[in-house]
C-alpha positions in Angstrom: 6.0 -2.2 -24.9 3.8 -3.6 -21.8 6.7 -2.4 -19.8 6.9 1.1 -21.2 3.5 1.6 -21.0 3.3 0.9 -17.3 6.4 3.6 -16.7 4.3 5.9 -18.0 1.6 5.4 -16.1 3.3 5.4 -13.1 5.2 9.2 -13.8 0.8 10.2 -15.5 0.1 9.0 -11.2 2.5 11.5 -10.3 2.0 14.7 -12.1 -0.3 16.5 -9.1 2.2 15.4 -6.6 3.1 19.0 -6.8 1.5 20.0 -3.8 2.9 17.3 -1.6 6.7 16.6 -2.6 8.8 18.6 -4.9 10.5 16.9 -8.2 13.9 17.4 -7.4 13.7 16.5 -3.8 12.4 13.2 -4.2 13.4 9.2 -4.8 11.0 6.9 -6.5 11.0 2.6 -6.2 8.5 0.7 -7.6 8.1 -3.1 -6.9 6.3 -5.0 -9.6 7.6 -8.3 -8.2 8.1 -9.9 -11.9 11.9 -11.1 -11.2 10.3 -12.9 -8.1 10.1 -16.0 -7.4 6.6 -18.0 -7.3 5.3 -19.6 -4.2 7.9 -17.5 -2.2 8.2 -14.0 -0.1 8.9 -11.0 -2.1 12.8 -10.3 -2.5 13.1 -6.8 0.0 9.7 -7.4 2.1 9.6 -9.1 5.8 6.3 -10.9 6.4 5.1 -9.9 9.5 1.6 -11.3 9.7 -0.1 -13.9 7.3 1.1 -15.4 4.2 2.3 -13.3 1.9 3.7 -14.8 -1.5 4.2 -14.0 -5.1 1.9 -15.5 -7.3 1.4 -16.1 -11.3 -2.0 -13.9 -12.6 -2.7 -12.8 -16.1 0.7 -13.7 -17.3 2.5 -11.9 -14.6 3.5 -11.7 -11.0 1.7 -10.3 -8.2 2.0 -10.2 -4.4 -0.8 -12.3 -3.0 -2.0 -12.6 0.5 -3.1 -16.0 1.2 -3.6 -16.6 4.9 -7.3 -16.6 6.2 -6.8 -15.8 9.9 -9.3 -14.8 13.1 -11.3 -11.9 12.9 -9.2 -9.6 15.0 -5.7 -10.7 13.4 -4.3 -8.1 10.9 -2.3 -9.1 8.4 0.8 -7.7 7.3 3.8 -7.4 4.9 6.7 -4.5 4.9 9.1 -3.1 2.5 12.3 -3.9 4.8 14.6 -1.2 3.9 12.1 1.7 3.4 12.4 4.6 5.2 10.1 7.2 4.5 8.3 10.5 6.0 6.4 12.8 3.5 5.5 10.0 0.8 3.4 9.8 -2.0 2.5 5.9 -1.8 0.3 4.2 -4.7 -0.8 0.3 -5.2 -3.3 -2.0 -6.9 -5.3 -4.2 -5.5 -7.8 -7.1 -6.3 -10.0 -8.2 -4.0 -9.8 -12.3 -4.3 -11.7 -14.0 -1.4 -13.0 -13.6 2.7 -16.1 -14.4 4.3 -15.2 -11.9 7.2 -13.2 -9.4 5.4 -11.8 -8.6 2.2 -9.6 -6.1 0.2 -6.7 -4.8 1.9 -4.4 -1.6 1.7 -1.5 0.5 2.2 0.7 1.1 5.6 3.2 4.0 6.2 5.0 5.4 8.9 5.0 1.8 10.2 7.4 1.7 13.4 6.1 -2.1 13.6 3.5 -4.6 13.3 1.4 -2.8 15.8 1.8 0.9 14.9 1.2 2.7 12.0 -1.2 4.6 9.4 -3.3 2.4 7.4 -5.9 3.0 4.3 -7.8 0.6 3.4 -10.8 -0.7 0.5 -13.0 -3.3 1.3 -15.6 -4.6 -1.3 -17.3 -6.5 1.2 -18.3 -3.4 3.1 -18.8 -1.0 0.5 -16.3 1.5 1.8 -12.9 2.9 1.9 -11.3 4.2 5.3 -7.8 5.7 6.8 -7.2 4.7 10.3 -4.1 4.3 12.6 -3.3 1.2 14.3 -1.7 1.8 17.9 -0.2 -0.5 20.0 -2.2 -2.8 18.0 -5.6 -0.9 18.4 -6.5 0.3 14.9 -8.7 3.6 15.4 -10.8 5.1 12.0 -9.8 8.3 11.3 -12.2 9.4 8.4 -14.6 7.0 6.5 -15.8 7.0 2.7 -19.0 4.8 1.7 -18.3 3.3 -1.4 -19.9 1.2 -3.7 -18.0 -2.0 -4.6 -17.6 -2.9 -8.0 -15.1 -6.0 -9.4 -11.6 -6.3 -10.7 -8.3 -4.3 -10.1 -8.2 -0.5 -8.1 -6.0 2.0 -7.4 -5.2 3.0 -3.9 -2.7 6.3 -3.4 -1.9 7.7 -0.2 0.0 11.2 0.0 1.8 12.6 3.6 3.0 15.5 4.0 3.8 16.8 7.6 1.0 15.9 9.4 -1.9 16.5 6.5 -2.8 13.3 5.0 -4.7 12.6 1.8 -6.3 9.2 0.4 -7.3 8.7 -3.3 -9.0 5.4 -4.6 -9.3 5.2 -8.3 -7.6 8.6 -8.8 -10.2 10.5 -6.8 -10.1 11.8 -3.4 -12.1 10.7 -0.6 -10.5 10.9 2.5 -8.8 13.9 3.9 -7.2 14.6 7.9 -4.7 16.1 9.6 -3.1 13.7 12.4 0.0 13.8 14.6 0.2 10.2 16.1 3.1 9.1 13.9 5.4 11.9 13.3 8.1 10.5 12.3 9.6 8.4 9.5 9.2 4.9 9.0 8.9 1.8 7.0 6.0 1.4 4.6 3.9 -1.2 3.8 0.7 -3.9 2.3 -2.1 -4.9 4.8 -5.0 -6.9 4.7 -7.9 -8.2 7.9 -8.3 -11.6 9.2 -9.1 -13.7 6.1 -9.4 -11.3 3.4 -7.4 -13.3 0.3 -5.8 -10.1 -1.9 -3.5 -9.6 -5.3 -1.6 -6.5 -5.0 0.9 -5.3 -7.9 3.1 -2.0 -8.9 3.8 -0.7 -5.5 5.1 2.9 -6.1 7.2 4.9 -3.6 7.5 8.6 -3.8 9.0 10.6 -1.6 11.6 13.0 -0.2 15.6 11.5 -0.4 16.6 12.9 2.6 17.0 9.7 4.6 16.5 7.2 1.4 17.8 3.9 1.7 17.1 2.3 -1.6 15.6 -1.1 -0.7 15.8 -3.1 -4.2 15.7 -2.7 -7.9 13.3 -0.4 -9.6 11.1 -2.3 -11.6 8.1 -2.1 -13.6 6.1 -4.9 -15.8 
């Protein structure tokens, strides 16, 4: 039951994707990490920055971020075999612990550890922001001031040529068009210097075209 409920949660996150992807043009992965094994790296994801390991919470497995690094140091974690363009990208997240920083987000178009589109919540600063990170120089691209408030939230990203939108919580607050990472590329989990995060049920939507199916579809 807790794992049918979750499915449908996932396809009730996807029923305005109308205006981004079509239905029949698109592959879906989720990663719910729960055949994983605690203490270790996530089976299909290359740690590229920090300390990124599965971890037990509420009965179930998340992907924890654990490392509490410099100011400047950006930590992150991709999905190895994605490939991905216009994308429909979702996640939870739980703010655990930082002093400098905390939350975390998503990472798409990634060409490496230095280059991609981020979005990003952080608690600690009471707002939610898309940037893009180039040549290792992350630049804001829109901001949203939002008041923090405890537990798990929803982070969704959707792509679609050069138009990008960003949801938190299933309502939009940050909108742009930007051309500085045309093309496709892996996708991703990110978090700053020594912000400690849980993240769970990343969800992957987008066009097949290109697909290279990176594990097994799972949901908790």
């Amino acid at each position: 039951m807790k794992a049918t409920a979750v499915v449908f949660g996932v396809l009730a996150l996807f029923c305005g994707l109308a205006g981004a992807l079509t239905a029949d043009d698109t592959a879906k992965t989720v990663w719910s990490f729960e055949d994983d094994t605690l203490g270790e790296a996530a089976v299909g994801f290359k740690t590229e920055v920090g300390r990124w390991e599965v971890a037990e919470l509420d009965g179930g497995k998340v992907l924890s971020q654990t490392a509490k690094n410099a100011n400047s140091t950006f930590n992150v974690a991709f999905a190895s075999d994605t490939r991905a363009k216009d994308l429909d990208l979702a996640v939870k997240m739980q703010a655990r612990a930082g002093d400098i920083d905390q939350g975390g987000g998503l990472v798409w178009r990634v060409r490496d550890k230095n280059n991609y589109y981020l979005a990003r919540y952080n608690p600690l600063e009471d707002n939610y922001r898309l940037c893009k990170v180039r040549n290792g120089k992350r630049t804001m691209l829109k901001n949203a001031d939002i008041k923090a408030t405890p537990g798990w939230h929803s982070l969704r990203v959707t792509m679609k040529g050069e138009h990008i939108e960003c949801f938190l919580d299933g309502k939009k607050y940050l909108e742009v068009d930007d051309t500085t990472f045309p093309e496709a590329g892996l996708i991703g989990l990110w978090s700053k210097a020594d912000a400690q995060s849980y993240f769970d049920d990343l969800t992957l939507l987008h066009r097949s075209t290109g697909w290279r199916k990176s594990r097994r579809a799972g949901s908790r």
